[in-house]
C-alpha positions in Angstrom: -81.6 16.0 -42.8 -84.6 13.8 -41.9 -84.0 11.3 -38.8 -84.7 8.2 -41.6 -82.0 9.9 -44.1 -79.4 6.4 -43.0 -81.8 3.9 -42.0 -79.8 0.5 -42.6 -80.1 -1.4 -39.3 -83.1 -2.4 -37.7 -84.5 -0.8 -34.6 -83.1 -2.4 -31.3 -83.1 -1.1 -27.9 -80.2 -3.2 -27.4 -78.5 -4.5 -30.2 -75.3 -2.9 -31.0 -74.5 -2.3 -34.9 -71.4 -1.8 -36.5 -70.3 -1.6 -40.2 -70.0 -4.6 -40.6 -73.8 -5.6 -39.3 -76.4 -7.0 -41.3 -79.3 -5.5 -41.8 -81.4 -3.1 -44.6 -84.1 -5.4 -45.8 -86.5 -4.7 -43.0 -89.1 -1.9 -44.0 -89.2 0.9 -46.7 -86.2 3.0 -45.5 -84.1 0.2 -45.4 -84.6 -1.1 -48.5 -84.5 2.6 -49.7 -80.8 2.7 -48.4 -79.8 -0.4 -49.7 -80.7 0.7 -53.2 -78.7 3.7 -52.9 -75.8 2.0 -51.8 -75.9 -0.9 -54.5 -76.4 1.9 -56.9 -73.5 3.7 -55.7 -71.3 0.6 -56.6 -70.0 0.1 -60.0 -68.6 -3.4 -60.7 -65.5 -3.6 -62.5 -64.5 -0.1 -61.6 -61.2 0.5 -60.6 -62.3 3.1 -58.4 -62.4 2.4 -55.2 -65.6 2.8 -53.4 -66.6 4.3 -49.6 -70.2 4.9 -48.3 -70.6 7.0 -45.3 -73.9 6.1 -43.2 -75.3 9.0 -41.0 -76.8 9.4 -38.1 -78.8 12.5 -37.3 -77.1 15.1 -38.1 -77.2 18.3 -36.0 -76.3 21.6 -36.8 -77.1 24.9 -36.7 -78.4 25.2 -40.3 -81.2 23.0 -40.7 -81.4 19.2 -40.2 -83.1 17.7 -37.4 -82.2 20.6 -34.6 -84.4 23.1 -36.6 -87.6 21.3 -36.0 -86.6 20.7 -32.2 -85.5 24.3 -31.1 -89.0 26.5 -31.5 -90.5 24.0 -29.1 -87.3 23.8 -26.9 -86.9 27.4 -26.5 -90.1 27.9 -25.2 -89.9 25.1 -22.4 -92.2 22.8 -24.2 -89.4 20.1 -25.4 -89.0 16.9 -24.0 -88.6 12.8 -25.0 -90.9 11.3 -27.7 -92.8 7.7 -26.2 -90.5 6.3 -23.9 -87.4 8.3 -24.4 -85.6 5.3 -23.8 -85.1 4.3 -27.8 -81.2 4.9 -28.9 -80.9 7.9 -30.8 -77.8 8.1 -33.1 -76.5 11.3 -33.5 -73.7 13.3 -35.5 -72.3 16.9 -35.5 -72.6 17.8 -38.8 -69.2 19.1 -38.6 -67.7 15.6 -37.9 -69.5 13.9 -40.5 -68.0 16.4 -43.2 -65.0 15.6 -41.7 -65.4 12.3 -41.9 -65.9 12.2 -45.9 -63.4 14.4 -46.5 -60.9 12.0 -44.4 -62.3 8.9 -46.3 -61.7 10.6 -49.5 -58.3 12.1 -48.5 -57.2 8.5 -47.8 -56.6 6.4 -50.4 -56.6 3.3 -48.6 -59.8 3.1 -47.3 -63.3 2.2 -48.9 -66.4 -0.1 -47.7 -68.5 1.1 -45.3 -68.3 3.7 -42.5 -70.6 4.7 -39.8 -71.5 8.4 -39.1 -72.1 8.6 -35.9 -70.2 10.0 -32.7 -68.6 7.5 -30.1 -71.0 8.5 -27.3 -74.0 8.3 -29.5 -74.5 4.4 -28.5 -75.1 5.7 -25.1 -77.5 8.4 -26.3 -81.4 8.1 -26.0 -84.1 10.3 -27.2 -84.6 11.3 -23.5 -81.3 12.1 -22.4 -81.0 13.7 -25.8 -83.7 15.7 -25.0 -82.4 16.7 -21.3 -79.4 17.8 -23.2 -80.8 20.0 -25.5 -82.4 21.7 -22.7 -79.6 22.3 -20.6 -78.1 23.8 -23.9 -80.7 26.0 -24.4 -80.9 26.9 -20.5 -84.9 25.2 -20.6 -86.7 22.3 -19.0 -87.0 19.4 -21.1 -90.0 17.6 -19.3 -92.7 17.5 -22.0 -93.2 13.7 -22.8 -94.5 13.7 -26.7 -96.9 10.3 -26.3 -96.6 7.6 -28.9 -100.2 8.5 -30.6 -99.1 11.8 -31.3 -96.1 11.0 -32.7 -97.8 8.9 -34.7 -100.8 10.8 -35.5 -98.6 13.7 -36.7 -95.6 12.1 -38.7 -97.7 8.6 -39.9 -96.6 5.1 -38.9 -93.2 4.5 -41.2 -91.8 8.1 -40.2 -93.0 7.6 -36.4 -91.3 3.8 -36.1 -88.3 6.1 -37.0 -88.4 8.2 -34.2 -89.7 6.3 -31.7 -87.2 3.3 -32.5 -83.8 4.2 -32.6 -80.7 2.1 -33.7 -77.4 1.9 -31.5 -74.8 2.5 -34.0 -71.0 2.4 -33.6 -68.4 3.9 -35.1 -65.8 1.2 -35.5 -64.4 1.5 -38.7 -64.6 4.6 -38.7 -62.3 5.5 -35.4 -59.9 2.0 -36.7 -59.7 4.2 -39.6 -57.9 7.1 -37.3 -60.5 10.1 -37.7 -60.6 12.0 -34.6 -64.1 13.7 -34.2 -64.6 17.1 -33.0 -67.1 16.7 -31.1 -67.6 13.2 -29.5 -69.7 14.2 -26.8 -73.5 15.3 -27.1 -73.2 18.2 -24.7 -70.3 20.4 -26.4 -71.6 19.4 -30.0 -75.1 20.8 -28.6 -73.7 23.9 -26.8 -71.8 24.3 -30.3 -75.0 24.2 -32.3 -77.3 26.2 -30.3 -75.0 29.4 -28.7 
């Protein structure tokens, strides 16, 4: 899954967003999720209706770990720009248990956020000094802005060198209990 899959709120190094935060009506991928969501509602329905906004999800099958680990392994991994932008995160794991304990529970619907609890405290860097320490390797190699940019163009590189910092509210008020709320064991989980 592409680090723009859920881009609703709009980039803040200190903002914090929750579901019930304003925001998609900023740039492409917003607007892009807004339209999926509006098209996901059917007025007049009886049924009841639940949308599920992701993070990043990592996992061991693909997503955004895959493009990370080649580089990683060989020592060459480290923060994009500053490091410093908020990087919200999800074990893919807990975000298919997440819609499965929306959908098992009749009584909830609106919108939930996919992320873990200690993603709000995550950064690109310290995501990146994590993922090393996973993989046993030194995460030192800062990727500069122009490159970033000069490889992924400017609307994919505002997404990863500005991050969102996304809570979870409704979805931990709603009682799920992730599996992995911290970045270490979801990493250690992914990469052994």
């Amino acid at each position: 899954m592409d680090p723009y899959h859920r881009r609703y709120y709009r980039p803040s190094p200190t903002a914090e967003y929750t579901e019930d935060s304003a925001g998609g009506d900023f740039d492409f991928f917003s607007r892009l999720v807004s339209s999926w969501e509006a098209a996901a509602v059917i007025h007049g329905s009886p049924t009841r209706g639940a949308i599920v906004r992701s993070g990043v999800v990592l996992g061991r099958d693909g997503g955004a770990i895959s493009r990370m680990l080649w580089p990683f392994r060989l020592g060459l991994g480290g923060p994009l720009g500053s490091g410093l932008q908020p990087f919200p995160w999800i074990h893919v794991r807990d975000l298919s248990g997440i819609v499965c304990h929306v959908l098992e529970s009749e009584c909830l619907q609106g919108i939930f956020n996919g992320v873990s609890p200690s993603s709000p405290s995550t950064s690109n860097g310290s995501f990146a000094q994590e993922l090393g320490a996973a993989l046993g390797r030194p995460a030192l190699l800062t990727v500069p802005a122009w490159a970033v940019r000069a490889v992924f163009g400017a609307e994919r590189a505002t997404m990863l060198l500005e991050g969102q910092r996304v809570v979870p509210k409704r979805t931990l008020e709603s009682g799920y209990r992730f599996i992995f709320p911290d970045l270490s064991a979801a990493l250690k989980d992914i990469v052994a």
